[in-house]
Each structure stands twice: as structure tokens, then as C-alpha cells.
KEDRENFI-116072 format. One line per field, with one value per atom (N, C-alpha, C): residue in one letter; residue number from 1; atom name; chain; y, z, x. Coordinates in steps of 0.2 Angstrom, whole numbers. Each point is the difference from the previous one (the first is absolute). Example, Ala and Ser with C-alpha at 12.3 -4.5 7.8 and 13.67 -1.06 7.14 Angstrom:
! KEDRENFI-116072
r A / A / A / S / S / S
k 1 / 1 / 1 / 2 / 2 / 2
a N / CA / C / N / CA / C
c A / A / A / A / A / A
c2 -28 / 6 / 6 / 5 / 6 / 5
c3 39 / 0 / 0 / -4 / 1 / 3
c1 66 / -4 / 4 / -2 / 4 / -4
//
This chain:
! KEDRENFI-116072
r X / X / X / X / X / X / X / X / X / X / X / X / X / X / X / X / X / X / X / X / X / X / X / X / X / X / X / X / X / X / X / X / X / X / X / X / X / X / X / X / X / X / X / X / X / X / X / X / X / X / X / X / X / X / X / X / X / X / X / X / X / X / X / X / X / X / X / X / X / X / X / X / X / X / X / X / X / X / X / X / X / X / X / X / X / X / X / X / X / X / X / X / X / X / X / X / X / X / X / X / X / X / X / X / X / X / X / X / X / X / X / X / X / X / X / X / X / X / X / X / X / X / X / X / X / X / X / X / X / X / X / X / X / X / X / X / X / X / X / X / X / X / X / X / X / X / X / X / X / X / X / X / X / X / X / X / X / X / X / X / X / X / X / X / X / X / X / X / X / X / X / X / X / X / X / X / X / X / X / X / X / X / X / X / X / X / X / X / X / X / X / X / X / X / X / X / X / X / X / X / X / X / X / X / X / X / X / X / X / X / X / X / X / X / X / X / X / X / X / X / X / X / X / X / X / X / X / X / X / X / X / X / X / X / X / X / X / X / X / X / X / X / X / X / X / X / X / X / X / X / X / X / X / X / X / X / X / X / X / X / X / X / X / X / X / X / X / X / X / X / X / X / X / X / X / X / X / X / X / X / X / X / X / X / X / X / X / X / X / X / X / X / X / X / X / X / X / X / X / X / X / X / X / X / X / X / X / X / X / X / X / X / X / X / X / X / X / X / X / X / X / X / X / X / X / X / X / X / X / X / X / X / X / X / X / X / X / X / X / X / X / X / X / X / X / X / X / X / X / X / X / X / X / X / X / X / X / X / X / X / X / X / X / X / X / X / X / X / X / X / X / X / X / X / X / X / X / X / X / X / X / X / X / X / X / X / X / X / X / X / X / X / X / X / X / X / X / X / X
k 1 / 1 / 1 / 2 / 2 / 2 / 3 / 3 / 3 / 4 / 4 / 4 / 5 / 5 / 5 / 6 / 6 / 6 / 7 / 7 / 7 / 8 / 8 / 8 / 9 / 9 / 9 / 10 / 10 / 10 / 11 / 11 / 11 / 12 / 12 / 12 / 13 / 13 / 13 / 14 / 14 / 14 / 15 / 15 / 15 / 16 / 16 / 16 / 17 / 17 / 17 / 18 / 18 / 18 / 19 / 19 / 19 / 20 / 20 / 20 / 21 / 21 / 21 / 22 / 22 / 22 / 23 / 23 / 23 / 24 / 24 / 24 / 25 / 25 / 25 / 26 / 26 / 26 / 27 / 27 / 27 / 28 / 28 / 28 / 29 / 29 / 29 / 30 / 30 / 30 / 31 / 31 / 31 / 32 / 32 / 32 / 33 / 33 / 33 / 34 / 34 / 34 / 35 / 35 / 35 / 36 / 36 / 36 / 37 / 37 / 37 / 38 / 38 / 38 / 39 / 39 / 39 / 40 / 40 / 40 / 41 / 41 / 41 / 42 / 42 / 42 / 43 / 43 / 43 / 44 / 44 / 44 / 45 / 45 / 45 / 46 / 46 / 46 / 47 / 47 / 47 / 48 / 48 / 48 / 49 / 49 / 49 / 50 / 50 / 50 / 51 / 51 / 51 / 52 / 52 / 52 / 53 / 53 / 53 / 54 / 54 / 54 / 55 / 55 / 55 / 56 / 56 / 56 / 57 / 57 / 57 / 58 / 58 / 58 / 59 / 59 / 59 / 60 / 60 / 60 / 61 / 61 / 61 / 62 / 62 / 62 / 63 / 63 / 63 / 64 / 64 / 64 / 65 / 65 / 65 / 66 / 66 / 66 / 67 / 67 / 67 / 68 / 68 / 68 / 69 / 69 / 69 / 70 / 70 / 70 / 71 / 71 / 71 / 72 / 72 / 72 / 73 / 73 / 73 / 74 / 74 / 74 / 75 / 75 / 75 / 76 / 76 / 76 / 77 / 77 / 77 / 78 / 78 / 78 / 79 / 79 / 79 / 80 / 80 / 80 / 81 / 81 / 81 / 82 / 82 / 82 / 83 / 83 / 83 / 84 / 84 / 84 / 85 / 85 / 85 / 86 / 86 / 86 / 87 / 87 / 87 / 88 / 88 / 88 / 89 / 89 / 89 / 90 / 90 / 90 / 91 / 91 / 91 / 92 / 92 / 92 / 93 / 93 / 93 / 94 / 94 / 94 / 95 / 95 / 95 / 96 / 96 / 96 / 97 / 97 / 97 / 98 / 98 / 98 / 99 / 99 / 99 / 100 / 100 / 100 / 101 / 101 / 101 / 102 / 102 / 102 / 103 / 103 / 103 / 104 / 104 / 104 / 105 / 105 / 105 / 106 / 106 / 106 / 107 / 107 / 107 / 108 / 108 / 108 / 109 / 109 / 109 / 110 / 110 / 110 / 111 / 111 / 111 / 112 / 112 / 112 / 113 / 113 / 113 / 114 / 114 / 114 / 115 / 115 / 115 / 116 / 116 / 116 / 117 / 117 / 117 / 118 / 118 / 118 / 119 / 119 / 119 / 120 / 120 / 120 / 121 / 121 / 121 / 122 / 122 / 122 / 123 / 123 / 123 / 124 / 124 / 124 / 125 / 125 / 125 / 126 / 126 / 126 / 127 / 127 / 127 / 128 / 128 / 128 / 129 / 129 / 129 / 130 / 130 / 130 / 131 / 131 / 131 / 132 / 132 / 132 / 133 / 133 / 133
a N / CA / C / N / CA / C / N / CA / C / N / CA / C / N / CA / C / N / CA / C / N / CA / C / N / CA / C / N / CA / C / N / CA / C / N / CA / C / N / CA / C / N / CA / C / N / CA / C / N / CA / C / N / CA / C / N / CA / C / N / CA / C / N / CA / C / N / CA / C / N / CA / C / N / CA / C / N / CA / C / N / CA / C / N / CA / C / N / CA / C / N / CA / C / N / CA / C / N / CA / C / N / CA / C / N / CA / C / N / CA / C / N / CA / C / N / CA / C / N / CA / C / N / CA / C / N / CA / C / N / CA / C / N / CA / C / N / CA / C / N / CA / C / N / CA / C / N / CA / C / N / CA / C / N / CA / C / N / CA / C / N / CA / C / N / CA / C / N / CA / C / N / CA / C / N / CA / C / N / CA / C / N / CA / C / N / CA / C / N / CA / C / N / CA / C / N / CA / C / N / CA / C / N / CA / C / N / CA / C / N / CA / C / N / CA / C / N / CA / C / N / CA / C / N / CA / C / N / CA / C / N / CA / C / N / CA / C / N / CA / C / N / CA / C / N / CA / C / N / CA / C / N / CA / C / N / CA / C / N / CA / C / N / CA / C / N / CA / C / N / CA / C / N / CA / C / N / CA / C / N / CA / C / N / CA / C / N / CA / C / N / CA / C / N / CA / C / N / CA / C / N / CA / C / N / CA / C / N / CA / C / N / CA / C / N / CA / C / N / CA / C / N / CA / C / N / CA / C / N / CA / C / N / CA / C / N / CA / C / N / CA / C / N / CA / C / N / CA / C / N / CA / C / N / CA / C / N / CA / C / N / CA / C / N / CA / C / N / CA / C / N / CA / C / N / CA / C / N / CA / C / N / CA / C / N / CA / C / N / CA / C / N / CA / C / N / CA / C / N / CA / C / N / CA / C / N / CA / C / N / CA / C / N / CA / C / N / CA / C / N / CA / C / N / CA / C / N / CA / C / N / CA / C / N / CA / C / N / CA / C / N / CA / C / N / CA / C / N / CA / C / N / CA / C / N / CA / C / N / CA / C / N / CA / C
c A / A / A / A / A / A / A / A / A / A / A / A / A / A / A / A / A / A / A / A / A / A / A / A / A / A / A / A / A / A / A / A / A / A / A / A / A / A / A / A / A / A / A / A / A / A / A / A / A / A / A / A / A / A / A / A / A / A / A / A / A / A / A / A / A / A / A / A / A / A / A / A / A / A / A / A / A / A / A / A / A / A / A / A / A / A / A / A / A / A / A / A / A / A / A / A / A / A / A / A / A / A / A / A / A / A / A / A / A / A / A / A / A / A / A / A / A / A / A / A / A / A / A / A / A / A / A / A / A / A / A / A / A / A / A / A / A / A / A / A / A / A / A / A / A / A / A / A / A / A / A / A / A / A / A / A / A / A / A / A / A / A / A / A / A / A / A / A / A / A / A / A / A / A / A / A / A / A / A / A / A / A / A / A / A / A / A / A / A / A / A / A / A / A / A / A / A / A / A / A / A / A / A / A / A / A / A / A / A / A / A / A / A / A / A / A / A / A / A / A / A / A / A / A / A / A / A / A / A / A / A / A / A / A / A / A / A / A / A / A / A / A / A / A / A / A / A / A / A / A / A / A / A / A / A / A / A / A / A / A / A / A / A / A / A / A / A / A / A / A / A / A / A / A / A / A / A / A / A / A / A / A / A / A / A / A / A / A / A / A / A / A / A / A / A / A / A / A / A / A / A / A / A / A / A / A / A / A / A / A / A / A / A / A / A / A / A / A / A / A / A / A / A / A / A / A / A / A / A / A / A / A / A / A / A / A / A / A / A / A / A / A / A / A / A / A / A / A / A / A / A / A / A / A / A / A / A / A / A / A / A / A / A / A / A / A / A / A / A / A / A / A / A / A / A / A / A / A / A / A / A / A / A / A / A / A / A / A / A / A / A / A / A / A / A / A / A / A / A
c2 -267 / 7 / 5 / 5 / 4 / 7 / 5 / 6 / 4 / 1 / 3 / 7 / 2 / 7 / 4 / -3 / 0 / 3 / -6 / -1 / 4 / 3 / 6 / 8 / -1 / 7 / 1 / -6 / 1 / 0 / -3 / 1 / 6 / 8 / 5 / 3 / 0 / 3 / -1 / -7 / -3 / 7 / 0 / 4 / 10 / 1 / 6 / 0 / -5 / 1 / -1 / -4 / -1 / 6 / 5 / 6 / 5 / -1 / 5 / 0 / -7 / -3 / 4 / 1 / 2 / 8 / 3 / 8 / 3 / -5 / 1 / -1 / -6 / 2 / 4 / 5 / 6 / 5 / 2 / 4 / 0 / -6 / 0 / -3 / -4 / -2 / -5 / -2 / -7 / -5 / 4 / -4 / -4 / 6 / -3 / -5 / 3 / -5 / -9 / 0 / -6 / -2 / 5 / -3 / -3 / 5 / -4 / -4 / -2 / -7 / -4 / -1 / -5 / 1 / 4 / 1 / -3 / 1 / -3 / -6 / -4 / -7 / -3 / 3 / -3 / 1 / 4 / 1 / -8 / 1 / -5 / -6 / -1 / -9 / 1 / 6 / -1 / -1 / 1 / 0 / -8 / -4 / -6 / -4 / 2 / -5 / 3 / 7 / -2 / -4 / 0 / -4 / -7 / -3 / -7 / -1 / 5 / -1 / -2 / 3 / 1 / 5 / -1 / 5 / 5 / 7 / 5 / 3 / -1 / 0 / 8 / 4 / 8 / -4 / -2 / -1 / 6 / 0 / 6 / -4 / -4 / -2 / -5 / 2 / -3 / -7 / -3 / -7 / -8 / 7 / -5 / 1 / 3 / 3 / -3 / -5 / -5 / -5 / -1 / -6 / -2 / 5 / -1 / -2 / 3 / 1 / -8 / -3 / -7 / 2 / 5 / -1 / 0 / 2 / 2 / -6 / -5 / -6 / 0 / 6 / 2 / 4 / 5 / 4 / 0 / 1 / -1 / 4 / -1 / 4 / 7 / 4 / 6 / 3 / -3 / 2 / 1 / -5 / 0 / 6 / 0 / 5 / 9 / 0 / 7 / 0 / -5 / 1 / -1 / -2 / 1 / 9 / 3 / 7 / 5 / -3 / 6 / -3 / -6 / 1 / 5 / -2 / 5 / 7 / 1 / 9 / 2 / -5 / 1 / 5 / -5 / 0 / 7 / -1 / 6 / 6 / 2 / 6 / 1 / -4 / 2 / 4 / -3 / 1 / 5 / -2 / 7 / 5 / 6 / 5 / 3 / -2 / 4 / -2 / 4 / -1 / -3 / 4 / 2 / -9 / -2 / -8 / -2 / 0 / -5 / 2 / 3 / 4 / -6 / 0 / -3 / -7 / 0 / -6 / -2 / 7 / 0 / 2 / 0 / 2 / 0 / 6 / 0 / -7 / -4 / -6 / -5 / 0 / -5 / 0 / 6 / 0 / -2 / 2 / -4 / -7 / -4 / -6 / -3 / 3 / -2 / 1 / 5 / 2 / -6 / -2 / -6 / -5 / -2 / -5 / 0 / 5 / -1 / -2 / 3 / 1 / -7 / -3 / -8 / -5 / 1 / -2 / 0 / 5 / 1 / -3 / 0 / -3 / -6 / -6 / -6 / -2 / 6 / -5 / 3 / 5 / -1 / -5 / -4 / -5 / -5 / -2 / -4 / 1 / 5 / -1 / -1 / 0 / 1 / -9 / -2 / -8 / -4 / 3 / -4 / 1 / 2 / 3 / -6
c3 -292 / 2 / -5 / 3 / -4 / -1 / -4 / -1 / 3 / 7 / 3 / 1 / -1 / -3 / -4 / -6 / -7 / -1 / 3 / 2 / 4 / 7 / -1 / 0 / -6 / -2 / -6 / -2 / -5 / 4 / 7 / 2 / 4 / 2 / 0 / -5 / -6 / -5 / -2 / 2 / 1 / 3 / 6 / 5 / -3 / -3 / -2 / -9 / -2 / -6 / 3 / 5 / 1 / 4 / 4 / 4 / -8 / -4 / -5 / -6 / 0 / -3 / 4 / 7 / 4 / -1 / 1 / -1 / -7 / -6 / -5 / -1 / 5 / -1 / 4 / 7 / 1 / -4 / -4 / -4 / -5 / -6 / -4 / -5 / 2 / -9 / 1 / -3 / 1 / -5 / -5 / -3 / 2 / 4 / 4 / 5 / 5 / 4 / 0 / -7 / -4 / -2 / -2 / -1 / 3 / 8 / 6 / 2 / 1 / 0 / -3 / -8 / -2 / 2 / 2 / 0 / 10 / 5 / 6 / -3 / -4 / 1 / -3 / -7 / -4 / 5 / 4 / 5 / 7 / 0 / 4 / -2 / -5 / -2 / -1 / -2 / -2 / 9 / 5 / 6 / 2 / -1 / 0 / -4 / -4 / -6 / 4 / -1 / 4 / 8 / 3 / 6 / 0 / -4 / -3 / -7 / 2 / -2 / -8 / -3 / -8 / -4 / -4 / -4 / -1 / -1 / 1 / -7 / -4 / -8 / 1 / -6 / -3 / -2 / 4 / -4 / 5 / -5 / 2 / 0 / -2 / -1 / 6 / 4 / 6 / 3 / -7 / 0 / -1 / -6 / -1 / 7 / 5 / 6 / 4 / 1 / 3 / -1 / -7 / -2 / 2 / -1 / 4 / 6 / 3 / 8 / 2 / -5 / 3 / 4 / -2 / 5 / -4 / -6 / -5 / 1 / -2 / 3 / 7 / 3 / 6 / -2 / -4 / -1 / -4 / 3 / -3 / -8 / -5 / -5 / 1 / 5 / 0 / 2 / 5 / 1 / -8 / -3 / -4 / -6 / -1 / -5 / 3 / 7 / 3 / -3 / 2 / -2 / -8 / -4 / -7 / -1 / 3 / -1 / 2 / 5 / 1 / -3 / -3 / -5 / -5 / -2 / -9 / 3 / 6 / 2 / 1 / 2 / -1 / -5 / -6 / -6 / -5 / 2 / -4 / 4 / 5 / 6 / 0 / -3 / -1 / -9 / -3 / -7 / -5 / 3 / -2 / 0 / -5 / 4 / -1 / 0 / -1 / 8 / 5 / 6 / 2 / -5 / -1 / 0 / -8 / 0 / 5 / 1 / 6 / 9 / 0 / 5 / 1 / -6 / -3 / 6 / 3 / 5 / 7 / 0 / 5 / 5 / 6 / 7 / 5 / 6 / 6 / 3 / -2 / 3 / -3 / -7 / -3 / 4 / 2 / 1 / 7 / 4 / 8 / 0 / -5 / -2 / 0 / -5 / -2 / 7 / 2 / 8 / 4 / 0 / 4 / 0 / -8 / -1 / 0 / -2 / 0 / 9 / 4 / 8 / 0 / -2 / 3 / -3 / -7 / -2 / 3 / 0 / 4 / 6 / 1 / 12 / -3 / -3 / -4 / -1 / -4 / -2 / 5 / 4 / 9 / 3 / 1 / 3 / -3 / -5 / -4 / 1 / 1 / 2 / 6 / 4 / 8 / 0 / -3 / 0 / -1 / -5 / -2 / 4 / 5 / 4 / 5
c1 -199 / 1 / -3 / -2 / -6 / 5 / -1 / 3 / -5 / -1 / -5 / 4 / 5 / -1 / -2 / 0 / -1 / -9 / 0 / -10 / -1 / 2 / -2 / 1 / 6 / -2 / -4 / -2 / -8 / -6 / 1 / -5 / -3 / 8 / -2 / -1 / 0 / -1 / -10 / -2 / -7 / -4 / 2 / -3 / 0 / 5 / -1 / -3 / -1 / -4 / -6 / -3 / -5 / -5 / 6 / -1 / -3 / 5 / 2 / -9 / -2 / -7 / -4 / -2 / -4 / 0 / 6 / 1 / -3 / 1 / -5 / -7 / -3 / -4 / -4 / 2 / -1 / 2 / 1 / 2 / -3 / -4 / -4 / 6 / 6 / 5 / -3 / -4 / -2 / 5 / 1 / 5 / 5 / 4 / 7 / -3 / -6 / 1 / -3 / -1 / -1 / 5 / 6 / 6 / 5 / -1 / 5 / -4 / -5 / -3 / 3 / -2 / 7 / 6 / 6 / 6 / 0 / -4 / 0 / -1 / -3 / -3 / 5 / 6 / 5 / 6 / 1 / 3 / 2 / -8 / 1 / -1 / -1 / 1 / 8 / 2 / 9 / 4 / -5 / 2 / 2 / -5 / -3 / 4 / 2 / 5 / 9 / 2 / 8 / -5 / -4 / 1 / 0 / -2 / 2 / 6 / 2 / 8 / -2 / -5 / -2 / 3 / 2 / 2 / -5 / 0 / -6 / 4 / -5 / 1 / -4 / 3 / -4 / -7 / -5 / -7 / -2 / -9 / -3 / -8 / 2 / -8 / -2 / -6 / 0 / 1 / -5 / -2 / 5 / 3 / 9 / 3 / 1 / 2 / -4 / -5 / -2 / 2 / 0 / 3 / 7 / 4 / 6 / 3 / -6 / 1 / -5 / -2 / -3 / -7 / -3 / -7 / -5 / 0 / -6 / -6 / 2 / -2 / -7 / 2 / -2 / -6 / -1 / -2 / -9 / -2 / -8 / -1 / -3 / -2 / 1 / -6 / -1 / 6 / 5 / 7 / 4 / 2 / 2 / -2 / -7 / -3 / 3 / 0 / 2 / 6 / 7 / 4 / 3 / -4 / 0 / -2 / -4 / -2 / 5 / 2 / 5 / 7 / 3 / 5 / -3 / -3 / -4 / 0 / -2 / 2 / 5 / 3 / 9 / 4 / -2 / 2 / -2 / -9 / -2 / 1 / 1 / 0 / 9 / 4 / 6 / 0 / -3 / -1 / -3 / -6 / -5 / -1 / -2 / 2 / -6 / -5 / -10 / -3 / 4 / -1 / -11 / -1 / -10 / 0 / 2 / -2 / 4 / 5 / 3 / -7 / 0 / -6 / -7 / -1 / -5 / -2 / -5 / -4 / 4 / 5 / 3 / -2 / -5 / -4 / 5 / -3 / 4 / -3 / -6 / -2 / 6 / 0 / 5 / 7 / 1 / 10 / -3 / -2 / -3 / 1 / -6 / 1 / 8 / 4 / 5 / 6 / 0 / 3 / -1 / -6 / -2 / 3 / 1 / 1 / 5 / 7 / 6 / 1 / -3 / 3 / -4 / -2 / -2 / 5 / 2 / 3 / 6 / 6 / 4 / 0 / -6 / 1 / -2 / -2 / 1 / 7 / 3 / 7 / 6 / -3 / 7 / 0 / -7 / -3 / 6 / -1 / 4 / 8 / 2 / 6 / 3 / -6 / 1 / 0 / -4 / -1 / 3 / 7 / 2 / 9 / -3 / 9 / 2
//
């Protein structure tokens, strides 16, 4: 029996960080919408973890959130390296307060990229819970 309640009210919560990433980077934060990219994609592995009736632990970092969720395994290197990038911008975008260096090699091109890669990600691990119903 799954808590597919649970899983989706993280999974509404996916859908508006992922909305909320885009709004930024119309706007030009590119900061934030780096940052709701990770917070959509921790979201949604925590979605995937109550669906398989897993304890959905306060983590933040993406990769240990795969590993819990049993897919990482699944996951190719450059997967992996995205989502080591945006736990570290997690971290330092919550902490830092010299917006200019946190700025720093951030393009409307990169958050694009990263957009991309969260919304493919995301439609990966729905997949996954649809599969396993």
C-alpha cells in the first residue's frame, strides 16, 4: 500500500516551484530560479520516497534523495553532476549574502539548461511511480 496522498501533495508543491523557476527566469533572478530547481527536484524525489511507503527524511541534497528513492543506480554521470550542482546552490543561495559572487557564471542559458533538466527529470520520476502502481 503506497501513501499516495502524501506523494501527492509533494508532487503539487513540484509543479509550483517548477512554475515559480520559470517566472524567474523571466524576470532575470536567476538565482532563485536555480534554486527552485533544486527545491522542484527535492520535492519530487521526496514525492517518490512517501509513494513507496519510504521514510522522506529532511535531506536536501539531491543525490542522497536518489539514493533513497533506489534510482540513482539509474542515473547517468552528467545526471548526477546536475544534481550535485544544484544541492551546492541550495546551500550556498540559502547562505550567502554577496548576491554579485553567488551571480557569478550564472546565464539566462544555464537556468534554461537547468529548467530543462529539472522538467525531464521530474516527468522520469512520475514515470516511476506510475510503474510501480
Amino acid at each position: 500500500m503506497t501513501d499516495q496522498n502524501n506523494s501527492q501533495k509533494w508532487l503539487d508543491r513540484v509543479s509550483y516551484d517548477l512554475d515559480t523557476a520559470k517566472a524567474m527566469l523571466q524576470t532575470g533572478r536567476l538565482i532563485y530560479a536555480i534554486f527552485m530547481c533544486q527545491q522542484s527536484l527535492e520535492k519530487c524525489f521526496k514525492a517518490l520516497l512517501a509513494y513507496k511507503n519510504k521514510e522522506v527524511l529532511p535531506l536536501h541534497n539531491l543525490r542522497r534523495l536518489a539514493e533513497e528513492a533506489s534510482v540513482i543506480q539509474e542515473l547517468e554521470d552528467s545526471a548526477l553532476m546536475k544534481l550535485d550542482y544544484l544541492s551546492s546552490y541550495y546551500i550556498n543561495s540559502r547562505y550567502k549574502e554577496d548576491l554579485e559572487q553567488l551571480s557569478r557564471g550564472i546565464t539566462e542559458s544555464l537556468v534554461s539548461d537547468f529548467i530543462n533538466f529539472s522538467e525531464g527529470m521530474i516527468t522520469w520520476l512520475c514515470q516511476k511511480m506510475k510503474q510501480s502502481r
